[in-house]
C-alpha positions as CSV (number, residue, x, y, z in Angstrom):
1,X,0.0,0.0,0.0
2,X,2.9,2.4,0.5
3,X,4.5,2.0,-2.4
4,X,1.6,2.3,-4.1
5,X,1.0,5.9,-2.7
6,X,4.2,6.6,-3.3
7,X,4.5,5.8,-6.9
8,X,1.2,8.0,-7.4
9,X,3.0,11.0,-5.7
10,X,5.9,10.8,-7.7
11,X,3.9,10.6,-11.2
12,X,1.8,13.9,-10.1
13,X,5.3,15.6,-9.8
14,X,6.3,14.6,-12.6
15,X,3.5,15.8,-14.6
16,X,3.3,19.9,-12.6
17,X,7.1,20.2,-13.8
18,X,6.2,19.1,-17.0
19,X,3.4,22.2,-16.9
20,X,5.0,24.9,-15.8
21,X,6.0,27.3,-18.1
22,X,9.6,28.6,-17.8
23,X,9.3,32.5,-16.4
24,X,11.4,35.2,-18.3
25,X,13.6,37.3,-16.7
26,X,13.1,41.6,-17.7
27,X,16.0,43.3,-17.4
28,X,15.3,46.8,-16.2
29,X,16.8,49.0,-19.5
30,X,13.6,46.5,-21.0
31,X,11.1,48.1,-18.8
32,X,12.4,51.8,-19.3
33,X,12.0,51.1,-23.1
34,X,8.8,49.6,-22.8
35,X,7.7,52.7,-20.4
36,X,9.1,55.7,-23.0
37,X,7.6,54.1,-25.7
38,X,4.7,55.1,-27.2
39,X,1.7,53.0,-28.1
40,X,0.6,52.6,-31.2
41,X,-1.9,55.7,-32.4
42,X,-4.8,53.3,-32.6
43,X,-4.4,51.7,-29.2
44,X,-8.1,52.5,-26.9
45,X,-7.0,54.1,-23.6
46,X,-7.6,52.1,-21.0
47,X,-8.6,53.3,-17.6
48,X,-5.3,52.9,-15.3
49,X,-5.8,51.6,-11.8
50,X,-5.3,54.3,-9.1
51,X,-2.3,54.4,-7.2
52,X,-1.0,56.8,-4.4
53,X,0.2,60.6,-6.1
54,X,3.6,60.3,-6.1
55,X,6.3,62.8,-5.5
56,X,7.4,63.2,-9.1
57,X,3.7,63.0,-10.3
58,X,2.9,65.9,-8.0
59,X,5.9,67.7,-9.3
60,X,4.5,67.3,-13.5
61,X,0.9,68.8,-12.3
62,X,2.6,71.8,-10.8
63,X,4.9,72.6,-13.0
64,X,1.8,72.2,-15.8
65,X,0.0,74.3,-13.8
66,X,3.4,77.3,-13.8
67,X,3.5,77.1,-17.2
68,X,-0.4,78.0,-17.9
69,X,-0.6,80.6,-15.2
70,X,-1.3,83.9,-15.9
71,X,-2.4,86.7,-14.6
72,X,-5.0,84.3,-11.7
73,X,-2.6,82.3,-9.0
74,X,-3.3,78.6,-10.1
75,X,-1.5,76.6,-6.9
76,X,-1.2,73.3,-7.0
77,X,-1.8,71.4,-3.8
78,X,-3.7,68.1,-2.3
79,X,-6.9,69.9,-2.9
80,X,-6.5,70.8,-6.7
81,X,-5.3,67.7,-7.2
82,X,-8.5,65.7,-6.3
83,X,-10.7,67.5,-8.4
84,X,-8.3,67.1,-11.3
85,X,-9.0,63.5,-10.3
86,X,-12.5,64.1,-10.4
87,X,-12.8,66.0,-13.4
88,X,-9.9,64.1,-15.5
89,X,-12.6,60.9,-15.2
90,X,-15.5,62.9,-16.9
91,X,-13.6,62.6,-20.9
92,X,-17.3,62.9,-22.0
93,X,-18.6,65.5,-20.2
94,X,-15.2,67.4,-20.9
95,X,-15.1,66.5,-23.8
96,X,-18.5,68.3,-24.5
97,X,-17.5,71.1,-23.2
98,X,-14.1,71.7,-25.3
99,X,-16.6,71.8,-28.3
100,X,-18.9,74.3,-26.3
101,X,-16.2,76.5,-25.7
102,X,-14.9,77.2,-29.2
103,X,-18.2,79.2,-29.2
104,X,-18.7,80.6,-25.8
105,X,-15.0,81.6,-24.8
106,X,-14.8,83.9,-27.6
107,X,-18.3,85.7,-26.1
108,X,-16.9,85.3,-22.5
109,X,-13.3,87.1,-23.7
110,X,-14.8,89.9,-25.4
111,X,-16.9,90.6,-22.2
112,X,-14.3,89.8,-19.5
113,X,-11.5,92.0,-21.5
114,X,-13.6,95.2,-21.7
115,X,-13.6,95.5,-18.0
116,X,-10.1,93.9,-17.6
117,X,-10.7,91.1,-16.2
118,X,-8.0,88.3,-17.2
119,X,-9.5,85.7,-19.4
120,X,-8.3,82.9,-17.2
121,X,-11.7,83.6,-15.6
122,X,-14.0,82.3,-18.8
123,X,-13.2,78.7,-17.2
124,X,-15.0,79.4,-14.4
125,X,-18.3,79.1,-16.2
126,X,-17.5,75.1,-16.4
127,X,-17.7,74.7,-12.9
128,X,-20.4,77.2,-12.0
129,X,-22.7,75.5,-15.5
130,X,-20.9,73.3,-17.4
131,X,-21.8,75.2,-20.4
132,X,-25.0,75.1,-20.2
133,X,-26.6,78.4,-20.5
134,X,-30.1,76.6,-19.0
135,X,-28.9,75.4,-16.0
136,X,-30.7,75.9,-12.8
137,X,-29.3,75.4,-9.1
138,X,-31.3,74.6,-6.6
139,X,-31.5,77.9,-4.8
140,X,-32.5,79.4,-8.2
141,X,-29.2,80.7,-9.5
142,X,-29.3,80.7,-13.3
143,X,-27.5,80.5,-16.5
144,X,-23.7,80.1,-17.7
145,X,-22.8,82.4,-15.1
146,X,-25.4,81.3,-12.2
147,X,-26.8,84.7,-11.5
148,X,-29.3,84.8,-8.3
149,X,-32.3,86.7,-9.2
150,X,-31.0,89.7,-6.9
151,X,-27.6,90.1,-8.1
152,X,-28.9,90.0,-11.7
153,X,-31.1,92.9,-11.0
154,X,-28.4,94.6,-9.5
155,X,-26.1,94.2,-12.0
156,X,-28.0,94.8,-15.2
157,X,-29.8,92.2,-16.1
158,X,-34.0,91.8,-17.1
159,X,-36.0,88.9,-16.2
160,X,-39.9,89.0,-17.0
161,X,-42.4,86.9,-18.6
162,X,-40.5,87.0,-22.2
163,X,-36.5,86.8,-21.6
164,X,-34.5,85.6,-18.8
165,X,-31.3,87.5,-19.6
166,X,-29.0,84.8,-17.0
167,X,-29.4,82.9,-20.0
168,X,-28.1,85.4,-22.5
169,X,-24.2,84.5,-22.8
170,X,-23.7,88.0,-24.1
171,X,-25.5,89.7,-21.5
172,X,-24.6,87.1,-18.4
173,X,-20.7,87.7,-19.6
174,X,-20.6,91.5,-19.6
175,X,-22.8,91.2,-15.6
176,X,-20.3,88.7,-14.6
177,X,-17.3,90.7,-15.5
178,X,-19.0,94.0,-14.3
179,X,-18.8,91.5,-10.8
180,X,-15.8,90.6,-10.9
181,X,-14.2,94.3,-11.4
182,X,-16.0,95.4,-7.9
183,X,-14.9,91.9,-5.9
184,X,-10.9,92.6,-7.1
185,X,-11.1,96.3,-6.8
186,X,-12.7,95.7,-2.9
187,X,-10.5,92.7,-2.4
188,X,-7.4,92.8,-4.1
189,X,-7.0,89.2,-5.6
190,X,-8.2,86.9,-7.7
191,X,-8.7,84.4,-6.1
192,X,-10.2,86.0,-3.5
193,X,-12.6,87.8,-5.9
194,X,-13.5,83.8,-7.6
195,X,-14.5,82.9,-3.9
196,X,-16.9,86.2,-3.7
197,X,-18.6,85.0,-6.8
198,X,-19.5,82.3,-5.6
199,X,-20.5,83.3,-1.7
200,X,-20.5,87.0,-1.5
201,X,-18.1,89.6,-1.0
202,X,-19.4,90.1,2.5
203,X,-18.6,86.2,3.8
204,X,-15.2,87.1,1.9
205,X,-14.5,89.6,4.1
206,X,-15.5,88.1,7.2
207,X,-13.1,85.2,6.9
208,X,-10.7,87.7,6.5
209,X,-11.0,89.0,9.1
210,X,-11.6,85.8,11.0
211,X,-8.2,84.3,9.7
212,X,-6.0,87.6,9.9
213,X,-5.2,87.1,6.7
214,X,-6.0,87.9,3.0
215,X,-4.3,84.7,1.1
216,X,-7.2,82.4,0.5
217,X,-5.5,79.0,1.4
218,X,-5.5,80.8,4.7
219,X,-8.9,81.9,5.1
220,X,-10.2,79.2,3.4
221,X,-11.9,77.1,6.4
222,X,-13.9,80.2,7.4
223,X,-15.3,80.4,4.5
224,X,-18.9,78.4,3.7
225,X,-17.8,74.6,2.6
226,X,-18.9,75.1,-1.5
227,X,-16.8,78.0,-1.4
228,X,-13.8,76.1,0.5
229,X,-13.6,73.8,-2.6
230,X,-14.5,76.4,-5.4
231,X,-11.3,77.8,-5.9
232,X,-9.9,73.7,-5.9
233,X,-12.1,73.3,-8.6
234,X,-11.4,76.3,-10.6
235,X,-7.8,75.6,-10.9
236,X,-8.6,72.2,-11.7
237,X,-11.1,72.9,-14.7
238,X,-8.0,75.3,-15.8
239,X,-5.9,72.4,-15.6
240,X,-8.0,69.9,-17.4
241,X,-9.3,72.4,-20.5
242,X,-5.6,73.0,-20.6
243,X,-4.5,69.5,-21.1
244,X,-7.5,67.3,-22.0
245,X,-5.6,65.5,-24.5
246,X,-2.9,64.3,-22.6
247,X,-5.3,62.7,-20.6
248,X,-7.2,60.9,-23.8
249,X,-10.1,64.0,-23.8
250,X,-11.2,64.8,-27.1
251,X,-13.1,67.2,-28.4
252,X,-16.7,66.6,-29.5
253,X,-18.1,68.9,-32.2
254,X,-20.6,71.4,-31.1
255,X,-24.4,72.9,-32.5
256,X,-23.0,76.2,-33.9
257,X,-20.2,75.1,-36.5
258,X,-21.2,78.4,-38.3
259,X,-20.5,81.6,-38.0
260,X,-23.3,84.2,-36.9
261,X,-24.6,87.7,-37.1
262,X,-26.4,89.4,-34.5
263,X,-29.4,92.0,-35.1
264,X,-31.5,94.4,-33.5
265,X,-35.3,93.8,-33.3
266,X,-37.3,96.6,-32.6
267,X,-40.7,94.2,-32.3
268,X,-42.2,91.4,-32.0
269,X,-41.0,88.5,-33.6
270,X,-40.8,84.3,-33.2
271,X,-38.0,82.8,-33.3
272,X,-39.6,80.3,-35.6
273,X,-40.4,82.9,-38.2
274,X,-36.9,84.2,-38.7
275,X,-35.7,80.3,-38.8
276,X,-37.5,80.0,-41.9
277,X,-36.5,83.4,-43.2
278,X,-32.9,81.9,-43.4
279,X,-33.7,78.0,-44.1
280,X,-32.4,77.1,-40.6
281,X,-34.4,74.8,-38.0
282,X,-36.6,76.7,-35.0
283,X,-34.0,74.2,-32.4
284,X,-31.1,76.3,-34.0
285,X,-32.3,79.9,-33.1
286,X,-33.6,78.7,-29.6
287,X,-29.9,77.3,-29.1
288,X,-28.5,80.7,-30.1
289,X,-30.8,83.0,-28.0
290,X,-31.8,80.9,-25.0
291,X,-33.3,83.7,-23.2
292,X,-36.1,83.9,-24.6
293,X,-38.6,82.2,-22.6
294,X,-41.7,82.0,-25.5
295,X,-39.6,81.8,-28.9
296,X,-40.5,85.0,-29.1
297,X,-38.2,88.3,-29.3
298,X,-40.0,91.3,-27.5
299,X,-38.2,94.3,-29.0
300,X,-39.8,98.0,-29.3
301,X,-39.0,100.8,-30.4
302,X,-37.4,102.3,-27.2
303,X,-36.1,99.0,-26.0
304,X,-34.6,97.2,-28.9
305,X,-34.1,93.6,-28.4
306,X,-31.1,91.4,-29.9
307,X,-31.2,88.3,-31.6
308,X,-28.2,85.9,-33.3
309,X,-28.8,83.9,-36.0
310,X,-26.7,81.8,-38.3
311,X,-24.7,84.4,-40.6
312,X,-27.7,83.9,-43.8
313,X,-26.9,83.3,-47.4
314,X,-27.9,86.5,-49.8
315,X,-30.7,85.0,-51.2
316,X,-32.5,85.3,-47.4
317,X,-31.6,88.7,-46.5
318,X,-34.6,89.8,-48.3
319,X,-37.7,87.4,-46.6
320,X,-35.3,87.8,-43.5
321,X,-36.1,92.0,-43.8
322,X,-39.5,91.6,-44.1
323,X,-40.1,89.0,-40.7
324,X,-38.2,91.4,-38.7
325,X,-39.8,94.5,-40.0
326,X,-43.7,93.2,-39.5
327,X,-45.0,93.4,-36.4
328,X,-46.6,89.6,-34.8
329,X,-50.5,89.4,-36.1
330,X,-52.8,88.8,-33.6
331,X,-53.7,85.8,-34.7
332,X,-50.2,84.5,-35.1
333,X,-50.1,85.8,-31.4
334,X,-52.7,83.4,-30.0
335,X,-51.0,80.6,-31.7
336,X,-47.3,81.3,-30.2
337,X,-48.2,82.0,-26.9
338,X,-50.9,81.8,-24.0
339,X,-53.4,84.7,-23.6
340,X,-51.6,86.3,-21.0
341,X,-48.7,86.4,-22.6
342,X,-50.8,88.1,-26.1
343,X,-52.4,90.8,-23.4
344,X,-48.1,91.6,-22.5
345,X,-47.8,91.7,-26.6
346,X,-50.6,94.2,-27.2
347,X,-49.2,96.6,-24.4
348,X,-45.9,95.8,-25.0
349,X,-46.2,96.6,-28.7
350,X,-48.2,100.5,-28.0
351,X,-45.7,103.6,-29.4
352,X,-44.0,105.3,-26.8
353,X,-44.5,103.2,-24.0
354,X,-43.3,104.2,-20.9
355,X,-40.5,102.4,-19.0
356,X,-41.2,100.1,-16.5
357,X,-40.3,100.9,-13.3
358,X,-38.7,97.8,-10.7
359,X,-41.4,97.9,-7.7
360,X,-41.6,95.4,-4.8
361,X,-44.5,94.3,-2.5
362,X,-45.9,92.0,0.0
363,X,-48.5,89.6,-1.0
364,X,-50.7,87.7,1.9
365,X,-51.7,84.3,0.8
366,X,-55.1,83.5,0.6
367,X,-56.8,80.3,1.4
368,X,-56.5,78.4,-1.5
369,X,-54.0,80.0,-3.1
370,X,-50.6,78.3,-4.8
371,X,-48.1,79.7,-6.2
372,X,-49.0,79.2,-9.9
373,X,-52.2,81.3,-8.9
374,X,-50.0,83.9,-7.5
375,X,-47.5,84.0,-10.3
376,X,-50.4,83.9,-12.8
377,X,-52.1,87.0,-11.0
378,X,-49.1,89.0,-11.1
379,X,-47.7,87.6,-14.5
380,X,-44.1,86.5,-13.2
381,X,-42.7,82.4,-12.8
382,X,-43.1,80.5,-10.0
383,X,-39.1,80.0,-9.7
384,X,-39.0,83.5,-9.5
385,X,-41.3,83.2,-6.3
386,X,-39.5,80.4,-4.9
387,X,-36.1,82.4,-5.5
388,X,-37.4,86.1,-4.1
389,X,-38.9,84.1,-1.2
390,X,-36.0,81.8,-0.5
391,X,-38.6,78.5,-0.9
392,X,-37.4,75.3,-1.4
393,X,-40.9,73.7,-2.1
394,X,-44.1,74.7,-3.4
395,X,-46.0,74.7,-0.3
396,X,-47.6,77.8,0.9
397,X,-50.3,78.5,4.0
398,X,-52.6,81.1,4.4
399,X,-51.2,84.1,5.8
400,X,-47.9,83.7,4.5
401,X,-46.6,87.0,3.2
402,X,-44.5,86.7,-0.4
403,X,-42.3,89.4,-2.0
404,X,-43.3,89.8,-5.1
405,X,-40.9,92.1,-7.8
406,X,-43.1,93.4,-10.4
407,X,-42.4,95.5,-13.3
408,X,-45.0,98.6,-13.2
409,X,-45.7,101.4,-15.9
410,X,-45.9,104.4,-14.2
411,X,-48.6,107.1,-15.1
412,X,-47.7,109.9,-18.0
413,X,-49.1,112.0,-15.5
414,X,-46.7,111.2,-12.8
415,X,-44.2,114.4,-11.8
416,X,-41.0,113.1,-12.9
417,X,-39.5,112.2,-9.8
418,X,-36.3,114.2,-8.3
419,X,-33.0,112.5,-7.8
420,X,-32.8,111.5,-4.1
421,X,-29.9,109.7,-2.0
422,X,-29.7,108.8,1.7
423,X,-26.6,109.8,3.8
424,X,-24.7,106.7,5.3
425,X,-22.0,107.3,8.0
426,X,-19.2,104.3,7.4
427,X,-19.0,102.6,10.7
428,X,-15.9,100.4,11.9
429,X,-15.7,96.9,9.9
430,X,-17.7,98.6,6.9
431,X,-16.8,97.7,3.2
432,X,-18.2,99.4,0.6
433,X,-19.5,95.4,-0.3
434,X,-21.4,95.4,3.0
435,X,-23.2,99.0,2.6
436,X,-24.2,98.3,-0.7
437,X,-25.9,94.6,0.4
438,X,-27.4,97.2,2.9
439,X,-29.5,98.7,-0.2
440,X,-31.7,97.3,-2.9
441,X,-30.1,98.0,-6.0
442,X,-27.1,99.7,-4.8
443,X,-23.5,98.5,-6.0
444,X,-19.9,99.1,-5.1
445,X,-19.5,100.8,-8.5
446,X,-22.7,102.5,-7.4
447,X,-21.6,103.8,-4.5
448,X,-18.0,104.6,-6.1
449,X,-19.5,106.9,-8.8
450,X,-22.0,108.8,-6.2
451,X,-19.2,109.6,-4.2
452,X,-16.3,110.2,-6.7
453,X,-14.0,107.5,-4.8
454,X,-11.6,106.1,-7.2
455,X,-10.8,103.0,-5.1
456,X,-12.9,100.8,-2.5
457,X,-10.7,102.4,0.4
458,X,-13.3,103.9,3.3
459,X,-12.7,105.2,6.7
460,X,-14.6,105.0,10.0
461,X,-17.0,108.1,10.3
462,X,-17.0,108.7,6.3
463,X,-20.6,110.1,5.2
464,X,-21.5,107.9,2.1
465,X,-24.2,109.2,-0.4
466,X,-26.5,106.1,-1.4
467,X,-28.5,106.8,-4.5
């Protein structure tokens, strides 16, 4: 019996050596030449396995990040580098958004450079919307640039039943670099003035002067925890826009491979109409002017409205003349929009209409009201209520006061009213940011040009003159 278990043993020895396969030694100059050399231009990237940063890795990413910088500190640290991490995993999303930005960056350049703001500040638009000029937050805040209803008011731009200008990248550019040239002149850097965008100049300057210091790497766990990794990530879409292909981005091609005009419209006209005109599809013009609300462009006379279209062939100037010189039918009217809407087009479209003035009340609720009763009696969107009144839901009780901003046409009758200001007296801890958040309406440029201050530098006891 032994030796039979013994012979067995020795047989199933036998056989493994038989199977193994002899292992090949790789000298290390093999691996180095194996490491420097590239793969073939038709290999498919695959995804490598994470390891720990190291040393020399960290090194490369700074020095990429030195060699893009320019006017707006981009640091490199542990922070940046996880949302390079994130964002270098998204090669669709990015690569979306390279296409995107052969037509927006131009629009966001042109804005940002007639107010001198560097153009390193375009890429902030990826992280506040990805591009998407329809984007939404969920506290409201709108558009490329994510404008709060407020600050949009306060900085130029018109929202009302017809046009959302948040949307409008021409418009939303020139308000967001009108923004950024009052957060650098109050707070002296950039980065500083990116975390302001984002959370206010006012929180800004209390970390500040929480953290003793004005470097934002310092200050930056006083400041509100989006905030605390919106610089991070700023740097990081820098980084990744910057060198998409060298981590397998590409670009995907965009909607508006063709160059464009823009024109004045001094009435009423749909956005499918003038699509015709010039043999484009109605999806084309609502992609190039997303800020109108109805497809419908509500220009006049004293408040001319602009549209861009796809840059027509000659043959279409002429049927493209006569849509934007005829005013909308009224039948054409009831078919384009709802009948409150065709009420706003009848008013809207009376000669020498008077300019609306901003005006803001209290509404009590009602039992039985909602909000789309409200918004419908005073002809404004239910976001916009949710946003004015800070609501998360929908839910309302009776009782419950709402502000409500309305646009009102003021009598003809009405004395034209006499400039007016109120006297402020600049206490200790004031910013010029802080008074102005004080006053509806009022900004630091504002308050700059009513008091013929060339800087944001104030003093204790100064008497201000708020307009």
């Amino acid at each position: 019996m032994r030796k039979l278990i013994l012979t067995i043993l020795c047989f199933v020895v036998v056989l493994s050596t038989q199977a193994q396969v002899p292992i090949k030694v790789i000298q290390s100059d093999t691996i180095l030449k194996r490491l420097t050399t590239a793969l073939p231009s038709d290999t498919v990237a695959v995804p490598v396995i994470e390891q720990p940063l190291l040393f020399g890795q960290s090194l490369l990413y700074k020095l990429r990040l030195d060699s893009i910088k320019q006017t707006v500190p981009l640091d490199y640290n542990e922070y940046v580098q996880s949302y390079i991490d994130i964002y270098t995993k998204r090669k669709s999303m990015y690569g979306d958004m390279l296409g995107l930005s052969s037509y927006y960056f131009p629009i966001f350049e042109k804005a940002l450079k007639s107010y001198n703001i560097p153009a390193e500040i375009k890429y902030l638009a990826i992280v506040e919307s990805s591009l998407n000029p329809h984007a939404v937050s969920k506290v409201g805040a709108t558009g490329l640039w994510q404008f709060m209803f407020g600050t949009a008011k306060a900085y130029g731009l018109n929202m009302d039943n017809f046009v959302d200008e948040r949307k409008d990248p021409i418009q939303a550019s020139y308000a967001a670099a009108a923004y950024f040239r009052d957060a650098y002149e109050e707070l002296g850097d950039w980065l500083l003035a990116i975390a302001a965008y984002n959370c206010g100049k006012g929180n800004v300057n209390r970390a500040i002067a929480k953290a003793g210091s004005r470097d934002f790497w310092e200050i930056r766990k006083f400041l509100p925890k989006e905030t605390s990794n919106y610089v991070p990530a700023f740097i990081a879409a820098v980084y990744v826009m910057k060198y998409a292909k060298t981590h397998q981005i590409t670009v995907k091609p965009n909607n508006f491979a063709f160059r464009t005009d823009t024109v004045l419209v001094r009435n009423f006209v749909a956005l499918n109409d003038v699509a015709l005109a010039i043999n484009h599809k109605e999806e084309t013009l609502v992609a190039l002017n997303p800020s109108y609300k109805k497809k419908i462009v509500n220009g006049t006379d004293a408040l001319p409205k602009r549209i861009v279209i796809p840059k027509p062939e000659l043959q279409f100037y002429e049927p493209l003349f006569e849509v934007l010189n005829n005013d909308v039918e009224t039948d054409k009217q009831i078919i384009l929009a709802s009948t409150d809407d065709v009420r706003d087009l009848r008013k809207k479209a009376q000669p020498k209409k008077l300019a609306p003035v901003a005006n803001i009340f209290s509404h009590k609720v009602l039992p039985g009201q909602s909000l789309t009763a409200i918004a419908n009696k005073y002809g404004v969107e239910v976001q916009d209520l949710k946003v004015w009144n800070e609501l998360n839901v929908s839910t309302i009780i009776p009782g419950q006061k709402l502000k409500v901003y309305r646009n009102i046409v003021p009598s003809k009758f009405t004395p034209k009213a006499k400039s007016s200001f109120t006297n402020y007296k600049v206490k200790q801890g004031d910013t010029l940011s802080s008074i102005a958040e004080k006053f509806n309406g009022i900004t630091v440029s504002s308050l700059k040009a009513a008091n013929g201050l060339k800087s944001a530098k104030i003093t204790e006891g100064m008497v201000l003159k708020v307009m």
